[in-house]
C-alpha positions as CSV (number, residue, x, y, z in Angstrom):
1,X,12.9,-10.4,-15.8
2,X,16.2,-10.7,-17.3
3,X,18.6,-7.6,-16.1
4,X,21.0,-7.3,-18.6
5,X,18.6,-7.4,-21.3
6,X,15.9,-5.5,-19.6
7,X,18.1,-2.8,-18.7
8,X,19.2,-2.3,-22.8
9,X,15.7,-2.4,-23.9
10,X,14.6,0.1,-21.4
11,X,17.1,2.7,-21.5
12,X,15.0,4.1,-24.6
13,X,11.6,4.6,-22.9
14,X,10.1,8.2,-22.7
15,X,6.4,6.4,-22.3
16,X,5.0,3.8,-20.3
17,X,1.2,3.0,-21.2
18,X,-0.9,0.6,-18.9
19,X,-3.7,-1.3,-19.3
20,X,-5.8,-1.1,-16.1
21,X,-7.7,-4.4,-15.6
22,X,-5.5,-7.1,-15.0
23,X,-2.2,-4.8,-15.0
24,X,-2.8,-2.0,-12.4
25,X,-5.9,-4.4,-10.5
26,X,-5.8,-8.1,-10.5
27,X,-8.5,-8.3,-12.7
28,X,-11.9,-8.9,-10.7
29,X,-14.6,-5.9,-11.1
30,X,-16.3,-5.4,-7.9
31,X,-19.7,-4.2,-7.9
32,X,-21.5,-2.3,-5.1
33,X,-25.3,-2.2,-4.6
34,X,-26.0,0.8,-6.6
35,X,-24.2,-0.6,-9.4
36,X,-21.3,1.5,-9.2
37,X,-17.6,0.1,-9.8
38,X,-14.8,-0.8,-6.9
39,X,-11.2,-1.2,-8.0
40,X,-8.6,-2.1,-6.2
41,X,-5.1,-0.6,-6.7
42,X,-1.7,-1.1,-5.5
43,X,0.0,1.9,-3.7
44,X,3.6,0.5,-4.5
45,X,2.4,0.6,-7.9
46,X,1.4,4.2,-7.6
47,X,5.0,5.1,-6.2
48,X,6.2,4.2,-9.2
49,X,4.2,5.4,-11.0
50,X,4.8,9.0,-9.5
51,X,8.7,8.4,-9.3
52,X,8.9,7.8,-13.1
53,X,6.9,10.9,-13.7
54,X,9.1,13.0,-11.5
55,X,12.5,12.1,-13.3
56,X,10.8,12.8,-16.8
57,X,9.4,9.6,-18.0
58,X,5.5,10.0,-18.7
59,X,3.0,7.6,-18.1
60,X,-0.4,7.0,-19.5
61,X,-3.0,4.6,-19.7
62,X,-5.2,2.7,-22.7
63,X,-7.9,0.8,-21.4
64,X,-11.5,-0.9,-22.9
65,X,-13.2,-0.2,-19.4
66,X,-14.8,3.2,-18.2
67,X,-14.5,3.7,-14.8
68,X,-14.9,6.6,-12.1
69,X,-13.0,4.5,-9.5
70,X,-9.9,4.8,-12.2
71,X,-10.5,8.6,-13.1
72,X,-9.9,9.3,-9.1
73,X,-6.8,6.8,-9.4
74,X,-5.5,8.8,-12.6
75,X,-6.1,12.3,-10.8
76,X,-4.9,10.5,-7.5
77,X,-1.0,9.6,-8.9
78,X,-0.9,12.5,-11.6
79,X,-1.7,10.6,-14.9
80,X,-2.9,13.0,-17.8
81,X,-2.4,10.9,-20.4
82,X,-6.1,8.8,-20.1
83,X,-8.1,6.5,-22.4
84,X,-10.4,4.7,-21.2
85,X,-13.7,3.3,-23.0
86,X,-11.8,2.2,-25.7
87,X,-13.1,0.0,-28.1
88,X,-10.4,0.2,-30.5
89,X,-6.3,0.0,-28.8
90,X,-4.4,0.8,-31.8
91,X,-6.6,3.8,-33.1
92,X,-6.1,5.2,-29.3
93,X,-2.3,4.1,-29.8
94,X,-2.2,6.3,-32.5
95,X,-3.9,8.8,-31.1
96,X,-0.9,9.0,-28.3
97,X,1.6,8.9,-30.8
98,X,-0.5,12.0,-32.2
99,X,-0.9,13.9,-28.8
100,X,2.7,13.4,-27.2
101,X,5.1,12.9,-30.1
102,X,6.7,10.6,-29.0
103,X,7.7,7.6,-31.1
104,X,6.5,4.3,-30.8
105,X,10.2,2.8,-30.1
106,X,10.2,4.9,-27.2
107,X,6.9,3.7,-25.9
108,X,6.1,0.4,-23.5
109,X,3.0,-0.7,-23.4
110,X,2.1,-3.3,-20.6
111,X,-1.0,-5.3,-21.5
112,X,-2.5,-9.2,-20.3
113,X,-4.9,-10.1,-22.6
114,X,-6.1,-10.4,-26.2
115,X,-7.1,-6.5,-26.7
116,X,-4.2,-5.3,-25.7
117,X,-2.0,-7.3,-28.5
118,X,-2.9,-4.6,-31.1
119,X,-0.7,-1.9,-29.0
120,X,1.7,-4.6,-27.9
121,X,3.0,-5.0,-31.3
122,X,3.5,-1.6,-32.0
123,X,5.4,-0.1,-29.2
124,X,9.2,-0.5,-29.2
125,X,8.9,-2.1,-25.6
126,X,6.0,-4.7,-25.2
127,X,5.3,-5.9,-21.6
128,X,3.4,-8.8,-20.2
129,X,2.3,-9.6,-16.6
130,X,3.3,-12.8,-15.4
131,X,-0.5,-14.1,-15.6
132,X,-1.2,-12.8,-18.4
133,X,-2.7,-14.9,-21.5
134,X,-0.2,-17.0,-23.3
135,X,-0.8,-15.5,-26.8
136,X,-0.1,-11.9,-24.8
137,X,3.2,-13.6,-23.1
138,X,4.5,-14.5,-26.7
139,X,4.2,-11.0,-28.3
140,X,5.9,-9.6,-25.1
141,X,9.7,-8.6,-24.9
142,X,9.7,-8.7,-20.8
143,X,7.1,-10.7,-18.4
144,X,7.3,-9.7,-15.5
145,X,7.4,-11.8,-12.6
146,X,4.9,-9.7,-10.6
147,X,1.4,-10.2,-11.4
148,X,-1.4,-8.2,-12.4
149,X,-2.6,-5.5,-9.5
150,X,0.2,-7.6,-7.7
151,X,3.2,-4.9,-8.1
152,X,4.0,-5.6,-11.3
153,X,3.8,-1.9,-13.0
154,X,6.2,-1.3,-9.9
155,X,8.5,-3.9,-11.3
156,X,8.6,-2.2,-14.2
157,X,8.5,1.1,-12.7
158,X,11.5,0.6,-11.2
159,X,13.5,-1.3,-14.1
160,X,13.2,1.8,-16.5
161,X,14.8,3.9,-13.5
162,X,17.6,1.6,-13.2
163,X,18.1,1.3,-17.2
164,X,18.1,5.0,-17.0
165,X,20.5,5.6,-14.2
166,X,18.4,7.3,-12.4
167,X,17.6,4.8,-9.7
168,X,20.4,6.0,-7.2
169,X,19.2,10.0,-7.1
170,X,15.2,8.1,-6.3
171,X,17.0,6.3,-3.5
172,X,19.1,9.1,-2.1
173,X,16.3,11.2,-1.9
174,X,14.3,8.8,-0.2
175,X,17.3,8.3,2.6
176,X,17.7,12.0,3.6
């Protein structure tokens, strides 16, 4: 990621909106012997997640896949904002825009494959991991260099706290 630029086009954001399979996980769907789901999460990933939320920047997530494993995540790390089964991103897009009021400028949206391009072009901030799909990669304004389930929301996590200024108070608190 590119500071100087990053930090500009992140200042703005009031909304960060994850895809789950190949952004929050790595990608691979585990499946026990009852046929039930196992994800795997990142807990740096979470941090950030619940250190944005806590200085005022919401997060929420679009996502094609159902999963309990991921409603227990949501409740897990605080995230409200959930849609997950989606068949169509950009009608749940607009569905956010809807709900929170916030505007699409003031939205990223981190995606890393095909169905997430839809959203990706019409948030002000579009974000790639750094395996995602090359066509994804090309839409995006930041790849990061983390990949998918790998601490790459983190990466990002932690850039819109910086372009905010509000990285300093997180770390003070954390060194009382």
């Amino acid at each position: 990621m590119e500071s100087g630029r990053t930090i500009n086009t992140l200042t703005p954001i009031e909304l960060l909106l994850l895809d789950v399979d190949g952004v929050l996980t790595d990608g691979k769907v585990i499946y026990d012997d009852a046929g039930g789901e196992i994800k795997e999460f990142d807990v740096k990933d979470g941090l950030g997640i619940r250190l944005l939320a806590e200085c005022g920047v919401r997060v929420g997530i679009i996502t094609g896949r159902s999963s309990k494993a991921l409603l227990h995540r949501c409740q897990n790390i605080g995230i409200k904002l959930l849609f997950q089964g989606v068949d169509d991103k950009a009608a749940a897009f607009g569905r956010v825009l809807e709900q929170t009021g916030i505007p699409a400028e003031n939205i990223a949206y981190m995606g890393d494959d095909l169905p997430d391009l839809p959203v990706l072009n019409r948030v002000g901030v579009p974000i790639a991991v750094s395996d995602a799909h090359e066509a994804v990669k090309s839409s995006a304004a930041i790849v990061t260099q983390a990949k998918g389930g790998r601490g790459a929301v983190r990466e990002i996590c932690d850039a819109i706290l910086k372009a905010k200024g509000l990285w300093p108070g997180v770390i003070k608190r954390f060194e009382s």
